[in-house]
N, C-alpha and C positions, 0 to 999 in steps of 0.2 A: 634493404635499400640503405638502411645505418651501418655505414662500417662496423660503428663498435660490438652494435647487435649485433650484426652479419657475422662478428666475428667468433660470435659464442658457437653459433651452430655451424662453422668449422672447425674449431677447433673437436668440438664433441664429435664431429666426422673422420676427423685423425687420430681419437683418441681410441678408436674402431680397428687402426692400426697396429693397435700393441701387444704383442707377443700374448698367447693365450697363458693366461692365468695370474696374466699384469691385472686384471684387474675382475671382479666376479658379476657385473653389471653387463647383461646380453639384451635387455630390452630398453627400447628407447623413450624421451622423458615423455612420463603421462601414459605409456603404453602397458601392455597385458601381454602375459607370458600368451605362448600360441597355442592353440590348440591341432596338433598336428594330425588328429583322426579325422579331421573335419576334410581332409582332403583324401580320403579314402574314397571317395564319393567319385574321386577325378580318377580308378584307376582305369586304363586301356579305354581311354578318350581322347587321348593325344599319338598321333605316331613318334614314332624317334626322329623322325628329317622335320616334324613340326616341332614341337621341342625345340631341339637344336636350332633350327633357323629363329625362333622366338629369344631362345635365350642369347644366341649367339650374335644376334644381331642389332637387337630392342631391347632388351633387360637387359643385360651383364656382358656389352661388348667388352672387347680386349681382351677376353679369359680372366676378369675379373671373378668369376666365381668360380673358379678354379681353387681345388682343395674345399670347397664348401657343395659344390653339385660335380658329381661324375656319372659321366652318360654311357653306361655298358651297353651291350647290343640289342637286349631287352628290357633295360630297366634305368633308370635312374636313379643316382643313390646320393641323398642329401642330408646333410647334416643338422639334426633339429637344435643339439648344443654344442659348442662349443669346449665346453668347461663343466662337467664331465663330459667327454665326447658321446653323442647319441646318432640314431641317422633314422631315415624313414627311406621307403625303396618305393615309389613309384612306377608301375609295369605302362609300357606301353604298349596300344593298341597295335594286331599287323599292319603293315604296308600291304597296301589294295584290299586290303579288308575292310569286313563296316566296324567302324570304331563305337565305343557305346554314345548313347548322345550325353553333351555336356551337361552337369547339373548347376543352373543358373536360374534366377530371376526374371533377370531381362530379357528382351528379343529383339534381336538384331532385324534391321529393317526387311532384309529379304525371304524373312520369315515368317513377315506378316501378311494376312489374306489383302486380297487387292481392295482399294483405296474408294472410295466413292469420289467420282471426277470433282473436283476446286477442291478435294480436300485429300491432298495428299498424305495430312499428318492426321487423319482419323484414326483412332485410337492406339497411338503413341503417347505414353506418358513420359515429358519430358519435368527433370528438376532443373528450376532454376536458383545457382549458386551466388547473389549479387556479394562480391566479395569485399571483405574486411567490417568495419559496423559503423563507425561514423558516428556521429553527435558527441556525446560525453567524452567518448573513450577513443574520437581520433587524433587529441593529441597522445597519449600515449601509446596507441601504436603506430605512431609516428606516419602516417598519411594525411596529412595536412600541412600546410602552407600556406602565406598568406603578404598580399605586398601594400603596404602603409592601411589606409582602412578601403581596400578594395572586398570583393566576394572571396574568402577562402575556398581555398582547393582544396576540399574532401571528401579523398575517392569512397570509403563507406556510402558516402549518400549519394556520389555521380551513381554507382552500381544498382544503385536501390530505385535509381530513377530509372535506368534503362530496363531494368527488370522490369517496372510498374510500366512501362510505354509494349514492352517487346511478350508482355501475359497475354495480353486481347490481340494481339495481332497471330499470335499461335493460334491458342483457340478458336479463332477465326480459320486457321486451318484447318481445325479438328484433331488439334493433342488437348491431353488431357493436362494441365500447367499446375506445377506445386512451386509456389515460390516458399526457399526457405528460411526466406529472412522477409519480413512484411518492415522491420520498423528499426530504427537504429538501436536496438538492444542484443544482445548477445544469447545465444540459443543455449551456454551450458552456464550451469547452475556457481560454477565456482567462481569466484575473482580472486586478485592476487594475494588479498589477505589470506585467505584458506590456503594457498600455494608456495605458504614459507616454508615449509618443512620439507616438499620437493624442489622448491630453489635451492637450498642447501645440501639436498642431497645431489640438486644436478652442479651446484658449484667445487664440492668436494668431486665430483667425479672429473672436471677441469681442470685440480689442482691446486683450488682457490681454498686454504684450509680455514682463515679467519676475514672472511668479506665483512666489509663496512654493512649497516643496515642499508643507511640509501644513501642516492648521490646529492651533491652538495647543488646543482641547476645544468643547464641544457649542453652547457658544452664543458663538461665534468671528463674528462678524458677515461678516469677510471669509475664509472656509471656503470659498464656493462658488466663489472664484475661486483657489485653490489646486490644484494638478496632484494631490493626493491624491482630495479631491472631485473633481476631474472626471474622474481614473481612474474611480473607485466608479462614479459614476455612468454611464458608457460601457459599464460590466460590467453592473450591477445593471440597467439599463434598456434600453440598446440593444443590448450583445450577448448577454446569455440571450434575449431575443424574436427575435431575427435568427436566433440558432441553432434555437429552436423551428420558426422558420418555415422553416426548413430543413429540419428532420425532416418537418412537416407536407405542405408540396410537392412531397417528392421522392419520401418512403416511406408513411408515412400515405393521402394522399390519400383525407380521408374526403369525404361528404356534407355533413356541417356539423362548424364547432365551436361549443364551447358553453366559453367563455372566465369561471371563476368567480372573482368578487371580493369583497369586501367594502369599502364604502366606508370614510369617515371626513370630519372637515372639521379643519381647524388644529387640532391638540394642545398646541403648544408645547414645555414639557419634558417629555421621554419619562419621566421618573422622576416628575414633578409636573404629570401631565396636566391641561388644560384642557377639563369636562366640557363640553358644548352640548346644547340641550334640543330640539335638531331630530334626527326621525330619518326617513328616505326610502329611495325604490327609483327608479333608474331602470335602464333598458339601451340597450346602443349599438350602432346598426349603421358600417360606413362610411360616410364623407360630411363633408360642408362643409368643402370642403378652404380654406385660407387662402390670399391674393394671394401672400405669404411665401413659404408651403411652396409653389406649385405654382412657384415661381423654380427650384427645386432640379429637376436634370432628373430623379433617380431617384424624386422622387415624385410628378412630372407623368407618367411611365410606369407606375409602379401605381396609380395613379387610373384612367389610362387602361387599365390590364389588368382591374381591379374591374370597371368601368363596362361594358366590350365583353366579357366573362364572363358578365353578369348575375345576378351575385352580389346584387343588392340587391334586385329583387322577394321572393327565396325568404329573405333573412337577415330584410326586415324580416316577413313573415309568421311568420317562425317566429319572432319576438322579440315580435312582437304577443302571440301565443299564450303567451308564455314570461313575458312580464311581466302578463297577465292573470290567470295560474293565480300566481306572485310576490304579486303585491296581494290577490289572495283569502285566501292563506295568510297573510300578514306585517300585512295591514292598514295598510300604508304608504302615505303619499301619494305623489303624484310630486315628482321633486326637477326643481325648473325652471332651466335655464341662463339667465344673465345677461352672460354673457361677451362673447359676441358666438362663439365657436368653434364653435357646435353650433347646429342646427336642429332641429325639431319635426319627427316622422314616424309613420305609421301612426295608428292610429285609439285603440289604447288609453290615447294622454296621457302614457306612461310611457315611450317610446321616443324616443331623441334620434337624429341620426345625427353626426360627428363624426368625424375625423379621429385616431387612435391608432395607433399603432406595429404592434398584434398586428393589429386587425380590417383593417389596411391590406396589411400582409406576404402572410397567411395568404390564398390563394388561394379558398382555399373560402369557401362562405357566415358569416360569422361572429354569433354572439349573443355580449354582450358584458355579463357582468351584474351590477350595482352595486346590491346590497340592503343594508340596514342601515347605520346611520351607527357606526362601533365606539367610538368615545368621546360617545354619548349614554349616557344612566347606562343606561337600558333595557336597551341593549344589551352594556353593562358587564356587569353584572349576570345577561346568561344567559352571558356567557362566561365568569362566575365560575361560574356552575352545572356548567361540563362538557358534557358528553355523557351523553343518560339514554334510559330507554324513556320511556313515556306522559307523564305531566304533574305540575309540580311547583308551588307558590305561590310567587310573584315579582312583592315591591312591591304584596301582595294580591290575583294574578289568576293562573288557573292560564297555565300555562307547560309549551310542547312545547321539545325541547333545538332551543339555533338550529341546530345544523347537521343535523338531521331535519327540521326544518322547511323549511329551503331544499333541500337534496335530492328531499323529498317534491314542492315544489312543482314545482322543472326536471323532474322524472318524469311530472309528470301534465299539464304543461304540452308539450312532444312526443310526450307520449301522444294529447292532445287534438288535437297539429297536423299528426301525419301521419296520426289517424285521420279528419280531414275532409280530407287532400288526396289521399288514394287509394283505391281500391278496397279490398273487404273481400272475399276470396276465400270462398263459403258452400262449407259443406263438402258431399260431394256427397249425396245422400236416396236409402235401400234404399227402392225401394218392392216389397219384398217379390218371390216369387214368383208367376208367371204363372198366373191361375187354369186349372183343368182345363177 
């Protein structure tokens, strides 16, 4: 959302551009070399027309992965490094054959035995992702805002509320609910101090040969190139999601997450915010990976792990369903990308797919959900109401507390989408005794 931050992690996306051997750095900051045997597991589990439609359409539109994945008529052949060039050959399964089954974790809904009737979500385990952390640390990962001495706007703990409101309303359906964040603290062990050594190694890899230590205060123009900033940022961005996604794949291991956020668009200054008069919904599944990022070999392997998992049928259906029941509540349009980073997906308009850190890591299917714009006045204004029962008048129109509101919706929107994708076990009928 900061320019200047936003601007580090482009540039490190173009810097993904440069002729091989410009530079000897293939994994990305905080990441682990890949382990490419892990996908032996996937081989003749995919046909070639599934593949290809996956890659070609969801992952690496445009022939972005081009010179990095070539799809012969049996096989697949990609490149594990770049620098010394390496490859791994992935066989595909026949066409009209049985393919082997995928090796995964999770289960996708139509996979699960039928349902005991009002509880369509019995034994689905869903993770809930309340996103970013709040309290101490939302000024410096810059979500927060705040106008004269009114209630600050901080999505860490808006997320942490709807997560605590939308736990018993699951379970009430019968999933099994892991929330992975209970309290505004941070789930991985490092903070910025430990992460000088890799700020400066991710600032030499931008260019930046002698960065100041830190910046001088808030609208410091050259901030984001100072080893302070780009500790924070390492902390606040890439390793609390890395550490989540460690807890998610190892011990977790649910069916889906359901990753909650609140948007926003340019604020400015957090104490003198700039209001805008747009407010939207969108959600994101994985996908459209960039030429860039698929240079780095560790997220030319989680592409490829997302992709030969088939995580992306089951995340975009259930994000369809999730931003449908979204829009019915919130009455939000869609928020359309212009960027060029995101592509169009599924049927309800309101579904992008797009390449991020969490929906990328997180092994299981992910929904990824971006309601409300937080410095539109509208949405000011129920974060200034709190948290209520029923309904209140706001700017002349009644008014449900926003974090009820989006609770309510993710509730009846997995309500809606595992009750159409499995069975409904009827419960069994006396019919009485045998007559005489």
């Amino acid at each position: 959302m900061n320019f200047l931050r936003g601007l580090i992690l482009v540039v490190g996306l173009l810097a993904g551009l440069l002729p091989p051997g410009a530079r000897a750095q293939r994994v990305s900051a905080l990441g682990e070399k890949p382990d490419w045997a892990r996908l032996e597991a996937f081989q003749e589990t995919i046909t070639r027309a599934d593949f290809v439609r996956l890659l070609d359409t969801v992952y690496a539109p445009g022939g972005v992965a081009k010179g990095l994945i070539e799809v012969e008529a049996t096989a697949a052949v990609i490149r594990t490094t770049l620098v010394p060039p390496g490859e791994w050959r992935l066989r595909f399964a026949a066409e009209g054959g049985a393919a082997k089954p995928v090796p995964r974790a999770w289960r996708p809904a139509s996979a699960l035995p039928a349902a005991p009737e009002g509880k369509p979500l019995a034994g689905v385990k869903i993770a809930l992702d309340a996103g970013h952390l709040g309290g101490a640390w939302a000024k410096m990962e810059e979500r927060f805002f705040q106008v004269g001495e009114s209630r600050p706007v901080i999505e860490g703990e808006m997320t942490l509320r709807v997560a605590g409101l939308l736990a018993p309303k699951l379970r009430a359906l019968g999933a099994e609910v892991v929330n992975l964040r209970e309290a505004a603290e941070p789930a991985t062990p490092l903070r910025p101090g430990t992460l000088r050594d890799s700020a400066l190694a991710e600032l030499a890899k931008l260019g930046v040969a002698a960065p100041r230590e830190k910046y001088d205060g808030t609208n410091d123009p050259g901030r984001a190139w100072t080893v302070q900033a780009q500790s924070e940022l390492l902390f606040y961005r890439i390793a609390e999601i890395r550490a989540r996604a460690t807890r998610v794949n190892t011990k977790v291991q649910p069916d889906l997450v359901v990753c909650l956020h609140f948007n926003a668009e340019g604020w400015g200054d957090p104490l003198k915010p700039d209001f805008v008069p747009r407010n939207h919904l969108h959600v994101l599944v994985n996908g459209s990976y960039g030429a860039g990022e698929l240079r780095y070999d560790d997220q030319r392997f989680e592409m490829l792990l997302k992709l030969l998992s088939r995580t992306y049928d089951e995340e975009l259906a259930a994000s369809d369903q999730l931003a449908t029941a979204l829009a019915a509540a919130t009455q939000l349009p869609p928020y359309e990308y212009t960027t060029g980073n995101a592509v169009p997906a599924g049927a309800s308009g309101y579904v992008w797919a797009r390449n991020l850190l969490a929906n990328r890591l997180y092994h299981a299917p992910v929904a990824f959900l971006e309601p409300y714009v937080m410095n539109s006045e509208a949405v000011w204004m129920r974060v200034q109401a709190g948290d209520y029962d029923g309904e209140i008048t706001l700017a002349g129109a009644p008014r449900r507390s926003i974090y009820r509101e989006y609770a309510d919706a993710v509730a009846e929107g997995l309500r809606a989408y595992y009750e159409k994708a499995r069975a409904v076990k009827k419960p069994a009928v006396s019919e009485g005794p045998a007559p005489r």
